[in-house]
N, C-alpha and C positions, 0 to 999 in steps of 0.2 A: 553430338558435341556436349562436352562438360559443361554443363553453366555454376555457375562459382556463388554462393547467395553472399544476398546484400542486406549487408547490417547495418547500413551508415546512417543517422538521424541527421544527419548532415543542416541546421537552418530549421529542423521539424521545432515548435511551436509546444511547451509540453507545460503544463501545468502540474506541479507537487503541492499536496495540502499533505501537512503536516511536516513543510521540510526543513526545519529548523533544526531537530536532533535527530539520533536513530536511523531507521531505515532511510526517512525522507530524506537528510541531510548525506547519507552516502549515495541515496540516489543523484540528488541533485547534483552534488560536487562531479559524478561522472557524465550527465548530460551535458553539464557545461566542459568536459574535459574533452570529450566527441563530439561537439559543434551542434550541440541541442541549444533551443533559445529558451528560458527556462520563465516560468511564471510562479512564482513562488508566492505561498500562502501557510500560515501559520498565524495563532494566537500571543505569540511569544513575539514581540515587537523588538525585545534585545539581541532575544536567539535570529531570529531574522538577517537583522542588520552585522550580526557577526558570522553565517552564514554568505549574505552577499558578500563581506571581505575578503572569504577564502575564494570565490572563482578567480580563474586565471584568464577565462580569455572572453569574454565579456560580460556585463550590466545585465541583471536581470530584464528578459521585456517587464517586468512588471512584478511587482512585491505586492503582499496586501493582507494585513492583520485584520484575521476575520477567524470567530466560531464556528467551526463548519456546524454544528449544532444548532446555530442561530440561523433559520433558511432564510429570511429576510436578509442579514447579510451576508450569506453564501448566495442568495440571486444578484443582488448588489455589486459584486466582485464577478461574477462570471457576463453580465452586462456587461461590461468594458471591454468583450471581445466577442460578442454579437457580431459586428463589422468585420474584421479581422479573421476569425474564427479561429483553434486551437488544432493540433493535430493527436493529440493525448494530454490525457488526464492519469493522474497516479494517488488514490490513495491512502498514505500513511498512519491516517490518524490512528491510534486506538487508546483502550483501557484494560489495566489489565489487574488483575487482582484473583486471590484463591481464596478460597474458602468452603467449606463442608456445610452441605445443603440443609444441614439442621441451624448451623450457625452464622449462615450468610441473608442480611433483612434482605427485603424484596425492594428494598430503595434501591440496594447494588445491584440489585438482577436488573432494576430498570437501566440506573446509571448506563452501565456497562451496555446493556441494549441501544440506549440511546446513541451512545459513538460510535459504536464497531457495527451498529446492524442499520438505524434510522438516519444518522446522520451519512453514510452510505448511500441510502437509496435517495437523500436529496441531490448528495454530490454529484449520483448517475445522471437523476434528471436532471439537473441543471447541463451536466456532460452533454448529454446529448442534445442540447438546445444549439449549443455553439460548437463542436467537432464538426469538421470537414469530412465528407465523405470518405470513407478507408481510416478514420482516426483507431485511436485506441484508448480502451477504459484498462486499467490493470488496478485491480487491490491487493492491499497485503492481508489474507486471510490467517493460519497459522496449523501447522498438523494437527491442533487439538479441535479443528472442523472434524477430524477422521480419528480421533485417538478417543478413548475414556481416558482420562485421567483422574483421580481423586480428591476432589475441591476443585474439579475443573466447572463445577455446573452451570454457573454463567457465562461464564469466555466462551467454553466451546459450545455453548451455545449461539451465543453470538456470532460466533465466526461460521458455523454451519449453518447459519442460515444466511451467511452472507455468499455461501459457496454456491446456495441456491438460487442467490439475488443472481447472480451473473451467468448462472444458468439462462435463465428465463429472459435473462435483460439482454444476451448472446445472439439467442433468436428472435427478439424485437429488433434488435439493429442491426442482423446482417444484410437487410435489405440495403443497406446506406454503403455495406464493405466496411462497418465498425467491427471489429471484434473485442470483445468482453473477456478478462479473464480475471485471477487472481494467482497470488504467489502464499503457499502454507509455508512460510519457514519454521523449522523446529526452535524449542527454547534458544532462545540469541540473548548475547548479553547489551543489550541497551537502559538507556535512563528509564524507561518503562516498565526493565523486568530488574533495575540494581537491588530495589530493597529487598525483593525476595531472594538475588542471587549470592547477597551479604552472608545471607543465613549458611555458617558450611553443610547444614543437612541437606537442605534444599538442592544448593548448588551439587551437593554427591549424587542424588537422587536424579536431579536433571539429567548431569552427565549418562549415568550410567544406562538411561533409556535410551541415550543412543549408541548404535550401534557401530560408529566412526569414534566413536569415543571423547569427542570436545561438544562445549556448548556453538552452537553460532554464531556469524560473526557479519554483521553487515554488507560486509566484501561478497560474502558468500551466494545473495542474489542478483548483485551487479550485473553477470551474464545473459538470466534468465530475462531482467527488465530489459536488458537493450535485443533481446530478441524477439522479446513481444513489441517493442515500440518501432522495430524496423519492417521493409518490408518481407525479410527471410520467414517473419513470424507471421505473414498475411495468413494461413491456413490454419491458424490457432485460434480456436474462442468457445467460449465457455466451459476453459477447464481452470482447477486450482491444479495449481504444478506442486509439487511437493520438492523443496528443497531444503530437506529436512538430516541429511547424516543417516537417513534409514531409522528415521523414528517412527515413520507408519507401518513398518514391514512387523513392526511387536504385538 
């Protein structure tokens, strides 16, 4: 007999850090569009609250302006659902910036560490405090975990070692039926990467590493995340997916 898989988040319980613009806020607008009960987090107290405006079919369980960088309150915020527990965690945060490794201070090699690689592995451990057994972690990592680029030397750094964090953190948690993964999208045009996409050198150069031919586009991970947060995606974890236009394949 055919069995049909199940995609439905149907009431699943999902926290987004970082969902105010960008990724987070396309993710979140489609949990709430598919019957996801969404718990939103962001530093952006404006973006926030004009995020919650746009869902359609209910109220956040829960909002909360917080530094995911700050672990005191990123434990702060994940306390309020201790009792309750979460069914997935999602996240969005990052930093992103280029520069050539003669010219880039080591302030921004930390910076950029500090969001996309340390302020991750708080988010995990806190994740895993409160997820229900069979939950899910999903980060957004980016093909430049697996690409050289040039002035890439901090991002993709950061980001490959966050492909390793969920490696490692995959096989801590499958005991529980968590699975850990992340999503590499290729260059995407969000508020994160505008001022560099302003540039039209840049922006031609982006393009043409891919080999679909467009930058990306938020829409374009939507699929991947409601398949890791359902249960069709129970047998996935500890990979970065690459939803990239075939930017890795260069």
């Amino acid at each position: 007999m055919k069995q049909v898989p199940d995609f439905s988040i149907q009431s699943k319980k999902v926290l987004v850090a970082g969902a105010a613009s960008g990724f987070g806020s396309a993710v979140s607008l489609m949990i709430d569009q598919i019957g996801g009960e969404l718990i939103l987090l962001d530093r952006d107290q404006a973006g926030l609250q004009a995020l919650s405006s746009q869902l359609q079919e209910r109220a956040p369980f829960g909002s909360h302006v917080c530094d995911v960088c700050d672990e005191t309150e990123l434990a702060d915020v994940f306390l309020n659902y201790s009792d309750t527990g979460v069914n997935g965690v999602i996240n969005c945060v990052g930093l992103f910036f280029v520069a050539a490794l003669a010219d880039g201070p080591v302030s921004q090699f930390s910076s950029i560490l500090n969001v996309n690689l340390t302020a991750a592995y708080s988010l995990t451990q806190q994740a895993m405090r409160v997820l229900c057994d069979g939950g899910r972690i999903i980060h957004f990592a980016s093909a430049s975990s697996h690409v050289a680029n040039i002035g890439y030397s901090a991002y993709s750094s950061s980001k490959a070692g966050l492909s390793q964090l969920i490696k490692v953190t995959a096989r801590e948690a499958a005991t529980r039926g968590i699975t850990v993964n992340a999503i590499g999208p290729a260059m995407t045009q969000t508020a994160l990467t505008e001022d560099h996409l302003n540039d039209p050198v840049f922006r031609q150069s982006a393009e043409q590493m891919i080999p679909l031919g467009r930058l990306g586009e938020p829409s374009d991970v939507l699929g991947m995340v409601n398949l890791l947060l359902s249960d069709a995606g129970s047998f996935i974890t500890g990979q970065t997916l690459y939803i990239d236009g075939g930017r890795t394949l260069c």
